[in-house]
Backbone as JSON, one array per atom type, in Angstrom:
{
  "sequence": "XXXXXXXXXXXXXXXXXXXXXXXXXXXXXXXXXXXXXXXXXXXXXXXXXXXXXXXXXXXXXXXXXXXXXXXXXXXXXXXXXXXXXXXXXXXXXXXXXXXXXXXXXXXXXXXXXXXXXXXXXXXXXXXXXXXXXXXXXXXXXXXXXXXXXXXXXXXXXXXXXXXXXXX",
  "N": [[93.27, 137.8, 106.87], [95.27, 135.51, 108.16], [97.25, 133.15, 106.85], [99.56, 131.68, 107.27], [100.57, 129.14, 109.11], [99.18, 127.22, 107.78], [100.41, 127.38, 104.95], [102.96, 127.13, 105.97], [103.02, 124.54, 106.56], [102.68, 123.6, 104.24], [105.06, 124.37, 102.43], [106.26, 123.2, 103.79], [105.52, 120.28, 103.26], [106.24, 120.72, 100.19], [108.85, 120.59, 100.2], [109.61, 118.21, 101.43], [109.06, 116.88, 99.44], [109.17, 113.63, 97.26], [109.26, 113.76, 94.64], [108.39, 115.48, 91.82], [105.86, 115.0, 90.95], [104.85, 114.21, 93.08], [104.68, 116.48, 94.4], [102.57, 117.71, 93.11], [100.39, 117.89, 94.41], [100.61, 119.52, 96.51], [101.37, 121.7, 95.23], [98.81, 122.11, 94.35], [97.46, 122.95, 96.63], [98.66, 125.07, 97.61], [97.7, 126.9, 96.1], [94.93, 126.22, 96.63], [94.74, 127.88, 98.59], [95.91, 130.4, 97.95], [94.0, 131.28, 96.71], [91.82, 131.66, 97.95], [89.35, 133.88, 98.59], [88.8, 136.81, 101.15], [86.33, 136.87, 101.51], [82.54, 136.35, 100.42], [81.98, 138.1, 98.07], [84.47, 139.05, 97.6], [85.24, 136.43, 96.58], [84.03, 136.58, 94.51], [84.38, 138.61, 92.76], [86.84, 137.61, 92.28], [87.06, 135.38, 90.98], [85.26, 136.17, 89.14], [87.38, 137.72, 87.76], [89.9, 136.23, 86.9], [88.11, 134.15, 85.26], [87.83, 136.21, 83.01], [90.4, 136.86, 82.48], [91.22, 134.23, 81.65], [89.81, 133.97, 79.39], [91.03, 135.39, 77.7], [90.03, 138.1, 77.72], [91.82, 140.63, 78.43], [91.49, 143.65, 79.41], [89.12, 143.16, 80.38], [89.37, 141.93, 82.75], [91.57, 143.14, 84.09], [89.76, 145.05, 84.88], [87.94, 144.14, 86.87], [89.83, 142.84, 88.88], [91.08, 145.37, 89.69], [88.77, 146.36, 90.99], [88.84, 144.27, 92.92], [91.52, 144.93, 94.09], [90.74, 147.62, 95.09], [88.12, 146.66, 96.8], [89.46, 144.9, 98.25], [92.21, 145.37, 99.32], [94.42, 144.71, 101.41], [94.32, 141.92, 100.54], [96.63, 139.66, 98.79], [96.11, 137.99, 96.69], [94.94, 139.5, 94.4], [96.35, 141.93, 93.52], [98.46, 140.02, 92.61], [96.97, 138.73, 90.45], [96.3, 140.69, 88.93], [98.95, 141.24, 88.56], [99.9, 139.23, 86.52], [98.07, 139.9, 84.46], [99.28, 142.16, 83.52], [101.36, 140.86, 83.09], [101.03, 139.28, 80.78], [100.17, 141.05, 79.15], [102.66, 142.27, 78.54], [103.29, 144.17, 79.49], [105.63, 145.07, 81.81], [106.59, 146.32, 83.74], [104.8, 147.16, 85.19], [103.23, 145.22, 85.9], [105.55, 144.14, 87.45], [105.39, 146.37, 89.61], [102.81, 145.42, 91.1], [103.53, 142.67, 91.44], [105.11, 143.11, 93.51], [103.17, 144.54, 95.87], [101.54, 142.35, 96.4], [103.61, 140.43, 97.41], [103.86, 142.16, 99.24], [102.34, 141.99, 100.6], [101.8, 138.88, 101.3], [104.48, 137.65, 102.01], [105.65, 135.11, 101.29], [104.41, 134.47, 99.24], [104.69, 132.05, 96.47], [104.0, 131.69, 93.93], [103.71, 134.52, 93.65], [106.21, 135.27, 93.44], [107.78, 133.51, 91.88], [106.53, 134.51, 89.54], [107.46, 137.41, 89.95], [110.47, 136.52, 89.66], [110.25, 136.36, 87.09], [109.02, 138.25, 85.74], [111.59, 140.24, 86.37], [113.34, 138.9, 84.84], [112.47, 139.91, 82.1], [112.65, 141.96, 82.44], [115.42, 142.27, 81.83], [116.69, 142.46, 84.19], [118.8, 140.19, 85.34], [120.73, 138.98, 87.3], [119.06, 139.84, 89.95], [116.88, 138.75, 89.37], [117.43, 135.78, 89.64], [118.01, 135.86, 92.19], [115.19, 136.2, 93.27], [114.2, 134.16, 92.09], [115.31, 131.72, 93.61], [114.68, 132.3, 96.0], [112.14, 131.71, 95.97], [112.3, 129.06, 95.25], [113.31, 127.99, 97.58], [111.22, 127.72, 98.55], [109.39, 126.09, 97.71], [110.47, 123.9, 96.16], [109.74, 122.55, 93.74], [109.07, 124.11, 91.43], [108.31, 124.17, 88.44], [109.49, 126.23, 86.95], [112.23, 126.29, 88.26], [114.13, 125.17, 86.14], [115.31, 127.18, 85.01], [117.57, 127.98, 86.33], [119.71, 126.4, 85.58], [122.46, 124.96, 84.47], [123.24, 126.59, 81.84], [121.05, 127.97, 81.43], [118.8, 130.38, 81.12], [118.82, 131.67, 83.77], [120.89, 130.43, 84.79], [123.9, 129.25, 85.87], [126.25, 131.08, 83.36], [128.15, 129.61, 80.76], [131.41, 131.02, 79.77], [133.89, 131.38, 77.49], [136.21, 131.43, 78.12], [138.11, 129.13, 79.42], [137.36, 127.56, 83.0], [136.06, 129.61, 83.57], [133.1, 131.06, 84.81], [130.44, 133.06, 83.58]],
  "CA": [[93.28, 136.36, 107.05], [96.44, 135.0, 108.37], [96.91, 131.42, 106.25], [100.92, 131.12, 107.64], [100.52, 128.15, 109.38], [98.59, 125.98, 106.79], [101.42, 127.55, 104.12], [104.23, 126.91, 106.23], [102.77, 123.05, 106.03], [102.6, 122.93, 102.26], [106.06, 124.44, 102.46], [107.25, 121.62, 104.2], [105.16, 119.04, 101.98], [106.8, 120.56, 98.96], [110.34, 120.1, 100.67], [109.72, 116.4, 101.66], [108.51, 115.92, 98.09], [110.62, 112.83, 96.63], [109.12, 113.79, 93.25], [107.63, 116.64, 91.27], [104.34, 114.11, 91.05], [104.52, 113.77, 94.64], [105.05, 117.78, 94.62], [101.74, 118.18, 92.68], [99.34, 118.04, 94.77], [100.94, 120.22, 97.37], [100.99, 123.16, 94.35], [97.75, 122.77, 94.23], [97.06, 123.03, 98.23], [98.94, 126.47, 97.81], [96.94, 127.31, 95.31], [93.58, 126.49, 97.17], [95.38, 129.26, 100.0], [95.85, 131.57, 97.41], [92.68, 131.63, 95.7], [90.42, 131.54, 98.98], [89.1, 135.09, 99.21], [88.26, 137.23, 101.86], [84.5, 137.04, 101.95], [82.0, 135.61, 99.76], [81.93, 139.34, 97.47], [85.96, 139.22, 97.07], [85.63, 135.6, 95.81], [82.78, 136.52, 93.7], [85.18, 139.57, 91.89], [88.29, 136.93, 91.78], [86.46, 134.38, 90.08], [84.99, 136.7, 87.43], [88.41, 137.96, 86.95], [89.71, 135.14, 86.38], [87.15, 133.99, 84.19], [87.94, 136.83, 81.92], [91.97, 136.77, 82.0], [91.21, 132.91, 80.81], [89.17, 134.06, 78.11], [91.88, 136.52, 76.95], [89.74, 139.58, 78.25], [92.54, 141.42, 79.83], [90.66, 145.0, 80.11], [87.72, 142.79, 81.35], [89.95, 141.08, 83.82], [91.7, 144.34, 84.89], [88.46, 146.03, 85.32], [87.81, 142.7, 88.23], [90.84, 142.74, 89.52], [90.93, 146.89, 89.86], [87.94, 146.21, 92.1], [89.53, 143.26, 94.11], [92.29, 145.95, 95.29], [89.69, 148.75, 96.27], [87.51, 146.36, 97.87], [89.98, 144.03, 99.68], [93.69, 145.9, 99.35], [95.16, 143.3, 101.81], [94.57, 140.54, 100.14], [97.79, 139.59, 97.87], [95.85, 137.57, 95.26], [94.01, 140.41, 93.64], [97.63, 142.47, 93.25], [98.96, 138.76, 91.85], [96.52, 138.44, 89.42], [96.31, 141.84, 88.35], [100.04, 141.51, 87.81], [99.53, 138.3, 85.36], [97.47, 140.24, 83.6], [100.2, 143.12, 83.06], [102.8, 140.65, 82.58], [100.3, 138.97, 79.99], [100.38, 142.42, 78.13], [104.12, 142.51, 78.11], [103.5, 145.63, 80.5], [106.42, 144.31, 82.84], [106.9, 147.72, 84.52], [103.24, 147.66, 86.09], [103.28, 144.02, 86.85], [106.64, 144.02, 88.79], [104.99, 146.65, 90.9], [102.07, 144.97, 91.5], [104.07, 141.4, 92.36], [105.81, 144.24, 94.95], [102.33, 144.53, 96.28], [101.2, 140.82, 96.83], [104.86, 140.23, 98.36], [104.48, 143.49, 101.0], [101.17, 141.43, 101.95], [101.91, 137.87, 101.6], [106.06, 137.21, 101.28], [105.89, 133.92, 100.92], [103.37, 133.99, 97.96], [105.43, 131.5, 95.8], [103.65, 132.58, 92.68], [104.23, 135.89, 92.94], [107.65, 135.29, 93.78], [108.0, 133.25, 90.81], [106.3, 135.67, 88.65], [108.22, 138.18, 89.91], [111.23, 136.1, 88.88], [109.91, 136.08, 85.56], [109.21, 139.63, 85.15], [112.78, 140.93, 86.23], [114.22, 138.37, 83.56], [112.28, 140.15, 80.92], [112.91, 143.54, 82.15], [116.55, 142.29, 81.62], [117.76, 142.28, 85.73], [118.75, 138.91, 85.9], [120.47, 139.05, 89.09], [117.85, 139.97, 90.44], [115.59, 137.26, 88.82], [117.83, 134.83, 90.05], [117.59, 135.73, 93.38], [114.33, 135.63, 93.71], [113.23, 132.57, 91.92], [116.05, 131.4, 94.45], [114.03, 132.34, 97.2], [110.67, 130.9, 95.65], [112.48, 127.43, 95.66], [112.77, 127.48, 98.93], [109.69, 127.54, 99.49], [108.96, 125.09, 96.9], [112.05, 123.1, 95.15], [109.43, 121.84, 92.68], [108.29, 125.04, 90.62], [108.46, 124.53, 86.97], [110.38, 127.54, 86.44], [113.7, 125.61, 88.48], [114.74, 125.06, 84.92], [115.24, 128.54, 84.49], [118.71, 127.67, 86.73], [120.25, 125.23, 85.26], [123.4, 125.5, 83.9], [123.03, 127.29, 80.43], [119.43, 128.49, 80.9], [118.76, 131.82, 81.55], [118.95, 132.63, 84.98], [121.78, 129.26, 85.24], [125.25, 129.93, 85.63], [126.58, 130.76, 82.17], [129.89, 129.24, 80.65], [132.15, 131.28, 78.87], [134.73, 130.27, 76.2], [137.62, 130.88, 78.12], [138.3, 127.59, 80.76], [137.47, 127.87, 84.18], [135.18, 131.01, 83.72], [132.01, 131.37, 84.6], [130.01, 134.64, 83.83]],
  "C": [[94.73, 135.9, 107.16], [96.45, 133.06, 108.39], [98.4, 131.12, 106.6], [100.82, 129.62, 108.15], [100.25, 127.09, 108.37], [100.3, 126.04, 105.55], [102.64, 127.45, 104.44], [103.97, 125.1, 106.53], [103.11, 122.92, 104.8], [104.1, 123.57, 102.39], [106.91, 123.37, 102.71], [107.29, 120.64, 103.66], [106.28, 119.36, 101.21], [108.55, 120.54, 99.09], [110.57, 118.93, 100.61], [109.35, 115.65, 100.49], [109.54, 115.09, 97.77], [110.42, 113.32, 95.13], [108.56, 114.44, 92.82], [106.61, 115.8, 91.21], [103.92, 114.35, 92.27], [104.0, 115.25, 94.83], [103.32, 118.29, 93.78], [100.9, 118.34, 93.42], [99.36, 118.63, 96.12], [101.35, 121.55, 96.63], [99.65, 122.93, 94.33], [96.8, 123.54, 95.49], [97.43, 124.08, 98.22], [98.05, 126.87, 97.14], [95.43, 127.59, 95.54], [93.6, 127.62, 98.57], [95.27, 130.39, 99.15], [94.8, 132.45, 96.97], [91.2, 131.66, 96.41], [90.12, 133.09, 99.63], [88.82, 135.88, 100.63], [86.98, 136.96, 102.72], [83.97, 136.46, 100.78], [82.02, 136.84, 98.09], [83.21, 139.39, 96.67], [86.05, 137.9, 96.31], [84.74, 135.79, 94.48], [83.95, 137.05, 92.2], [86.49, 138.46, 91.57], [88.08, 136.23, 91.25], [85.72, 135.36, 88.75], [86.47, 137.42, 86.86], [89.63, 137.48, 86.47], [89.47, 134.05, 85.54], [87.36, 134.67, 82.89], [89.4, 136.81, 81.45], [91.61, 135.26, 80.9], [90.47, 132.86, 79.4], [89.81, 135.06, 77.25], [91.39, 137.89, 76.71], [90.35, 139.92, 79.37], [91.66, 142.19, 80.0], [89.64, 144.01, 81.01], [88.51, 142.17, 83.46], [90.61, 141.89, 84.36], [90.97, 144.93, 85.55], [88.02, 145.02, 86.76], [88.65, 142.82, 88.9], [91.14, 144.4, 90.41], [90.12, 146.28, 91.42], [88.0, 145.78, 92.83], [90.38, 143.96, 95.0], [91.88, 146.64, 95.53], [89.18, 148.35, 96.98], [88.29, 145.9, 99.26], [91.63, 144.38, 99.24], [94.74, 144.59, 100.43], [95.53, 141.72, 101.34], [95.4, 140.8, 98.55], [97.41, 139.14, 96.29], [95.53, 138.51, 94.64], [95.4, 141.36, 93.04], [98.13, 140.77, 92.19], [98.52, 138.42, 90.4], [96.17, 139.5, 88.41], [97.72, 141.97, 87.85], [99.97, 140.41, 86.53], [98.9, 138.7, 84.52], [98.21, 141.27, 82.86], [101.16, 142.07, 82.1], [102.2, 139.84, 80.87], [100.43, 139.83, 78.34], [101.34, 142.71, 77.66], [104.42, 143.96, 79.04], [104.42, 145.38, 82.06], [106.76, 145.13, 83.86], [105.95, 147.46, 85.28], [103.22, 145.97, 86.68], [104.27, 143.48, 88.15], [106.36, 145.44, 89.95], [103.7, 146.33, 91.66], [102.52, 143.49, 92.33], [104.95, 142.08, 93.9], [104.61, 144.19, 96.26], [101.69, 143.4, 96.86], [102.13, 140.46, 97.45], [104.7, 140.77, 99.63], [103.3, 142.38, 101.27], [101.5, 140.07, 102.41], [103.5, 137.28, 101.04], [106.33, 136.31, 100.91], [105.39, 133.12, 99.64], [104.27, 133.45, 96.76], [105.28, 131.97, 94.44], [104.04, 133.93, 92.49], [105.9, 135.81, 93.16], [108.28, 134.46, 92.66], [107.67, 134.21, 89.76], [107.15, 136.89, 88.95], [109.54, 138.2, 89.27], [111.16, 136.48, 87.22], [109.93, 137.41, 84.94], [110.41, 140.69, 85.19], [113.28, 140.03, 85.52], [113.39, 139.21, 82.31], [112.59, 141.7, 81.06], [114.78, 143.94, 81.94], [117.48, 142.23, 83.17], [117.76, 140.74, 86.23], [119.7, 138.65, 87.1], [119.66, 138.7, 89.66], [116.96, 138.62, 90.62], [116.07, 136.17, 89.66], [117.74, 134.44, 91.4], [116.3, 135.31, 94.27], [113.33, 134.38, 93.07], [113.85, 131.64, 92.88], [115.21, 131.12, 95.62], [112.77, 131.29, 96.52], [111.04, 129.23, 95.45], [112.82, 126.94, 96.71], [111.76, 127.31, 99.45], [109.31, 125.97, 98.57], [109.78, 124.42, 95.99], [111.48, 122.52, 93.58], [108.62, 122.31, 91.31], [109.27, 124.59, 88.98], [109.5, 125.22, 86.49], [112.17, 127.33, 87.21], [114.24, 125.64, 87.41], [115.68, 125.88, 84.66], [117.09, 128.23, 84.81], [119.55, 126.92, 86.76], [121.39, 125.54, 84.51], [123.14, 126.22, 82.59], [121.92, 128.34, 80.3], [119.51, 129.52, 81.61], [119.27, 132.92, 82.43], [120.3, 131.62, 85.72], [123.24, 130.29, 85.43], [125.45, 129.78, 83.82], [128.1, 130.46, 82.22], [130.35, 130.02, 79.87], [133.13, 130.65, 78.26], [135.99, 130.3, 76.99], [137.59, 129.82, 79.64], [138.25, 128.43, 81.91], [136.72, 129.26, 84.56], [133.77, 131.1, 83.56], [131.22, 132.66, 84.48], [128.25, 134.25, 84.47]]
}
């Protein structure tokens, strides 16, 4: 299923946003892209797994998700949400190669490109992190996780003590 077009709209929405309010309801328009399966079978498995991550049954929600990438391997959500469920675990190794996986299919997948962010700040490559939550605000200037780059905060520039030095 090639959804570029519609997602290079909501891209643009969430550019022209004047206001993270404004910006809401063009995360959720990605979100109804992301979460629109294959076939009626693949939404069936992404909605029960899903269902079970939200109920704090990872295994159950692995075991769903497992099945989402045997049945339908192309599609990015099922890698996406199978990594949320790693990164959930603290298993940051297996989720940053699963957000690898939802990227090779869908590059623009803001979520995983935020989550990915997220999981090379905990595996300690903030570089890295920085770069690509970088990228994921281009796509979307109005992700939550902007914070992250703010002067002091995490992935921000930091100040050191001596003047005129940033590390």
């Amino acid at each position: 299923m090639d959804h570029s077009d519609e997602l290079a709209r909501l891209f643009d929405d969430a550019r022209a946003a004047p206001t993270e309010a404004a910006a809401r309801g063009v995360a959720e328009g990605l979100w109804n892209v992301y979460l629109r399966a294959p076939d009626a079978d693949a939404q069936a498995i992404l909605d029960r797994g899903m269902a079970r991550r939200e109920g704090y049954d990872f295994l159950g929600a692995k075991t769903e998700f497992d099945r989402l990438i045997a049945y339908c391997p192309a599609y990015a959500e099922g890698w996406n949400q199978r990594a949320f469920v790693y990164f959930l675990q603290g298993d940051f190794v297996r989720a940053l190669a699963d957000l690898d996986e939802a990227l090779a299919r869908t590059p623009n997948h803001v979520a995983a490109q935020s989550g990915r962010a997220l999981t090379l700040m905990q595996l300690g490559q903030r570089e890295d992190a920085r770069a690509q939550l970088l990228e994921a605000l281009e796509n979307n200037p109005w992700l939550s996780e902007r914070a992250l780059i703010a002067p002091g905060a995490p992935l921000g520039p930091q100040v050191s003590d001596a003047p005129g030095e940033d590390i």
